[in-house]
C-alpha positions as CSV (number, residue, x, y, z in Angstrom):
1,X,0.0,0.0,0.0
2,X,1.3,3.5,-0.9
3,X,1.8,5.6,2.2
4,X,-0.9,8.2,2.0
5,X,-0.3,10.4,5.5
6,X,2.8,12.5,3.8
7,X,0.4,13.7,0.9
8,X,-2.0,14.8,3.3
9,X,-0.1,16.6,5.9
10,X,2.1,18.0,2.3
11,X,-2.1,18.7,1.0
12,X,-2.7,20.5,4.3
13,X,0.1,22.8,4.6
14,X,-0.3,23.5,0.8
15,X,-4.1,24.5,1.7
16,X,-2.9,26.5,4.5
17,X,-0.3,28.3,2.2
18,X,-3.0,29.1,-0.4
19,X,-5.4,30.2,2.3
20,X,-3.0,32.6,3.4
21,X,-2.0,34.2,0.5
22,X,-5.4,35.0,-0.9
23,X,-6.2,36.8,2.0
24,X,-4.1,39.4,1.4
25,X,-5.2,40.1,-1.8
26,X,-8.9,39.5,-1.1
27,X,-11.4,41.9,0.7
28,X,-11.0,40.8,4.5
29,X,-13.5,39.3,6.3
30,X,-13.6,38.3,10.0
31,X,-17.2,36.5,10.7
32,X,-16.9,33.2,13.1
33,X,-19.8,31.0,13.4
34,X,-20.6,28.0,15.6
35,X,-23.8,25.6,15.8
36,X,-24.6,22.2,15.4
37,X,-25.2,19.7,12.6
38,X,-27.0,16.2,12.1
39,X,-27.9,13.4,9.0
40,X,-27.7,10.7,7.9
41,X,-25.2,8.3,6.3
42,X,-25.2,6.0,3.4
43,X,-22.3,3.5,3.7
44,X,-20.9,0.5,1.6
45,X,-17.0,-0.6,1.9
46,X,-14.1,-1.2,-0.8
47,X,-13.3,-4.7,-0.2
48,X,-10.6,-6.6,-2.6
49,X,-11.8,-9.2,-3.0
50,X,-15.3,-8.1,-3.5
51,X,-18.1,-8.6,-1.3
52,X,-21.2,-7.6,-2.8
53,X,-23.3,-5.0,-0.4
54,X,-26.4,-3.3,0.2
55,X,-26.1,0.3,0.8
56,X,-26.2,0.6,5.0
57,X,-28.0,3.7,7.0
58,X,-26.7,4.8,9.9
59,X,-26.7,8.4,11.3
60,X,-24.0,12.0,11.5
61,X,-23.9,14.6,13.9
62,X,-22.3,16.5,15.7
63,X,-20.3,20.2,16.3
64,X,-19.7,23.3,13.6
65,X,-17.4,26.1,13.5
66,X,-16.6,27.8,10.6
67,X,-14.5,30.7,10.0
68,X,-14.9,33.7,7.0
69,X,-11.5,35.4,6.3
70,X,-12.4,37.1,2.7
71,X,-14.2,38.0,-0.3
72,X,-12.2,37.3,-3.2
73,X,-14.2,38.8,-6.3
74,X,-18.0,36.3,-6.4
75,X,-16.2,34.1,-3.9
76,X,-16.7,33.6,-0.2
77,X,-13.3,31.9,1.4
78,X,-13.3,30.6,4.9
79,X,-12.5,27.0,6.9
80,X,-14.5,24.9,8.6
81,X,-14.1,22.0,11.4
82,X,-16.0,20.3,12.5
83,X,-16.6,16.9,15.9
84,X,-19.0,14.5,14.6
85,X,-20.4,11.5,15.8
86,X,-21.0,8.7,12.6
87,X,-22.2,5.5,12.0
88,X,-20.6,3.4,8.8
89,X,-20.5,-0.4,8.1
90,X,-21.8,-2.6,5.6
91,X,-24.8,-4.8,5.1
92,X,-23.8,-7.9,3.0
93,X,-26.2,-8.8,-0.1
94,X,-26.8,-12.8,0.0
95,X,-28.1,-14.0,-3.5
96,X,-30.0,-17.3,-4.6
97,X,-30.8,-18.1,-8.1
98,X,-34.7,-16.8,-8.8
99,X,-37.3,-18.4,-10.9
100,X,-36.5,-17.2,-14.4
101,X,-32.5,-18.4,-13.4
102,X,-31.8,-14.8,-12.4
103,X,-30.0,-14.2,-9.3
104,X,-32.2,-12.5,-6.4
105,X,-31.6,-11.0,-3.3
106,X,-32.0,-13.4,-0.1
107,X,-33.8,-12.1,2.9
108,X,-33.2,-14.9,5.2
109,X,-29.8,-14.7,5.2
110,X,-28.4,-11.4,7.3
111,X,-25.0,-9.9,8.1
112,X,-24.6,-6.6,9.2
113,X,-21.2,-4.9,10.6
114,X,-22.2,-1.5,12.4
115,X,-18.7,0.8,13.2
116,X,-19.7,4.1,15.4
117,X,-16.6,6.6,14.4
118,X,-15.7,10.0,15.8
119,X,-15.2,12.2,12.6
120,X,-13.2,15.4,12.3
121,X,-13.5,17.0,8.5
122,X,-10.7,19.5,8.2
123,X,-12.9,22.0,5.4
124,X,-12.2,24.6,3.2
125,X,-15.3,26.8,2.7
126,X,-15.8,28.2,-1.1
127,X,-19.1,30.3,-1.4
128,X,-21.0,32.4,-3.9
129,X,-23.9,34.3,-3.7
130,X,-25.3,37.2,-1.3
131,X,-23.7,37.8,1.7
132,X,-27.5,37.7,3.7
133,X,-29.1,35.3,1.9
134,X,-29.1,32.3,-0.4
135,X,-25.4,31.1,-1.3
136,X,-24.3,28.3,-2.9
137,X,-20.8,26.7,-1.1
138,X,-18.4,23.6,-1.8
139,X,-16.1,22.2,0.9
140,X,-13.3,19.8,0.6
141,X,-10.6,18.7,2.5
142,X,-9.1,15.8,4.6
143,X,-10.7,14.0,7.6
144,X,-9.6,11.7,10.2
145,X,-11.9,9.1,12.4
146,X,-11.4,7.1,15.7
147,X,-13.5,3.8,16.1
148,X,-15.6,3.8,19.3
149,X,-17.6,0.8,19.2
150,X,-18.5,-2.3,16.6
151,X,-21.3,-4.8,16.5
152,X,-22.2,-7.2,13.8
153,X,-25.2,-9.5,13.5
154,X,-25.9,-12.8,11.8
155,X,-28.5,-14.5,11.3
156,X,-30.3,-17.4,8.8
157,X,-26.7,-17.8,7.3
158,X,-25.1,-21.3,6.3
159,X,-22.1,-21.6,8.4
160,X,-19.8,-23.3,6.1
161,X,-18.2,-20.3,5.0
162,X,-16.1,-19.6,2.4
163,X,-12.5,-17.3,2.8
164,X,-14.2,-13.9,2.8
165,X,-16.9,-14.6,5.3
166,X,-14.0,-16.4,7.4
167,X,-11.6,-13.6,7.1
168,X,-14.3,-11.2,8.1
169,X,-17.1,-12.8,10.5
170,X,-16.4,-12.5,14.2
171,X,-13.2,-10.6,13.4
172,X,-12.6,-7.4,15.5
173,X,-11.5,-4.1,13.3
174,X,-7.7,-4.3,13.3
175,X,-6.9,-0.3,12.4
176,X,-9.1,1.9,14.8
177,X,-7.4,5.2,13.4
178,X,-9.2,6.3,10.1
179,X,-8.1,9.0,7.7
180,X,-9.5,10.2,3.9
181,X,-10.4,13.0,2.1
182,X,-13.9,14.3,1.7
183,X,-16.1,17.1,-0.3
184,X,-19.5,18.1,-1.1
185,X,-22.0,21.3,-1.8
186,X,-25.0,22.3,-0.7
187,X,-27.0,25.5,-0.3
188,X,-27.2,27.9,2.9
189,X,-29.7,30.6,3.6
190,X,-28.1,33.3,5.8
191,X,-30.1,35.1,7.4
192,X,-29.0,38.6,9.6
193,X,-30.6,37.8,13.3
194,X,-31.7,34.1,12.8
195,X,-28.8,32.8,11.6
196,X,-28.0,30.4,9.3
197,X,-29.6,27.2,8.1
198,X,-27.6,24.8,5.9
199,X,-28.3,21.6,3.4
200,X,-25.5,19.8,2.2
201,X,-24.6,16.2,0.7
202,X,-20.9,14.9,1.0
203,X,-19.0,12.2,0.1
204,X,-15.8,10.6,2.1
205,X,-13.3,8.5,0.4
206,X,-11.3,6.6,2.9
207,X,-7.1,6.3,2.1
208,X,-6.8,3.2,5.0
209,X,-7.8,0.4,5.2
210,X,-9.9,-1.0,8.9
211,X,-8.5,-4.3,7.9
212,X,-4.9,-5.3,8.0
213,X,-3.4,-5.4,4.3
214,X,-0.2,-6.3,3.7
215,X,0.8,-9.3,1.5
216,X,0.1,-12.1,3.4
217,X,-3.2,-11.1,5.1
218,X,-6.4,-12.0,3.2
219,X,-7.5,-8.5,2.1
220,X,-5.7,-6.0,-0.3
221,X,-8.3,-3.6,0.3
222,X,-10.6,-2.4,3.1
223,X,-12.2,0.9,3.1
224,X,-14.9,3.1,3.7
225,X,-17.2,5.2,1.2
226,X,-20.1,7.4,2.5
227,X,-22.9,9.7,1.4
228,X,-23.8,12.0,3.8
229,X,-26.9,14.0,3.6
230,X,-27.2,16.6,6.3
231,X,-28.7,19.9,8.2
232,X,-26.7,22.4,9.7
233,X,-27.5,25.2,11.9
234,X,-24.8,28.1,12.6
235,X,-25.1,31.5,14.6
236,X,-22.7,34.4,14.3
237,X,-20.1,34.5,17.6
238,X,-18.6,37.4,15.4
239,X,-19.7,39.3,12.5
């Protein structure tokens, strides 16, 4: 496995770098914003070798604070943090052969891994539109997670197992520490004594792997992928 954690501490001081030097060309801007957010998450895995999913819910939320430094030109530069509490995990998708010889989903058969994560999303903020009132924004940036908790259930399945379901079932998550790179957009309606009121999708693309994966363990790939669909609420601590 390439070594990912130089490129993003290089990605974050390059951010930093950039951040810096538009703000001494842009028009200056000093508004700080706190408040809180909550969602929902889709989640499936990266596994190599495959193991075919269904797309699992689980829920997001947690702590906002976002920072406004300029205006450069149409666009609204700031950074945002933020402590979030996630679910991810993956539901495996059993098949049996249907009655035209098709292969269909079977309900009888059920396993379910459920990971509860502590998120932190490093953001940059990159806005247009009024000032007070509607905007459109993007953020990107890295994130990093810390397993809390895991649970998985089974049920209904035939026990002779084959390698993947061995290498997986009843085995605890072997890397805790979790690290990617996420980015969305949404829309925000700011408002001048209400604050502001926020709906945004995202996607995070994890870089490691929760699984050991080095040449002699049974996985070359284990990694998370998740939608996140969410509702934020921010009021000004400074304007």
């Amino acid at each position: 496995m390439i070594k990912i954690k130089p490129f993003l501490i290089a990605g974050l001081l390059l951010t930093g770098f950039t951040l810096s030097a538009t703000a001494q060309i842009g028009e200056a801007r000093s508004n700080f914003s706190v408040g809180v957010n909550g969602g929902v998450n889709l989640n499936s895995v990266s596994f190599t070798p495959t193991i075919k999913q269904n797309s699992l819910m689980g829920i997001t939320g947690g702590l906002t604070a976002r920072y406004i430094s300029e205006k450069y030109f149409a666009m609204i530069c700031g950074a945002q943090v933020e402590l979030n509490f996630s679910q991810r995990g993956w539901d495996q998708l059993f098949e049996i052969p249907g009655e035209n010889g098709d292969m269909v989903e079977d309900p009888t058969q059920i396993y379910t891994r459920k990971m509860s994560y502590i998120d932190i999303p490093f953001l940059a903020h990159l806005a247009f539109g009024n000032e007070r009132g509607l905007q459109f924004f993007i953020h990107a940036g890295p994130q990093i997670g810390f397993l809390i908790g895991e649970s998985e259930k089974i049920e209904g399945v035939d026990m002779n197992l084959n390698d993947t379901q061995k290498a997986v079932y009843g085995t605890k998550i072997q890397n805790k520490f979790d690290y990617g790179i996420t980015g969305g957009g949404g829309v925000e309606l700011r408002t001048k004594k209400a604050g502001s009121f926020i709906v945004e999708g995202r996607y995070y693309f994890a870089l490691s792997d929760f699984y050991k994966t080095t040449k002699k363990d049974y996985f070359a790939r284990a990694a998370h992928g998740t939608i996140s669909i969410k509702l934020t609420y921010l009021f000004d601590l400074k304007k």
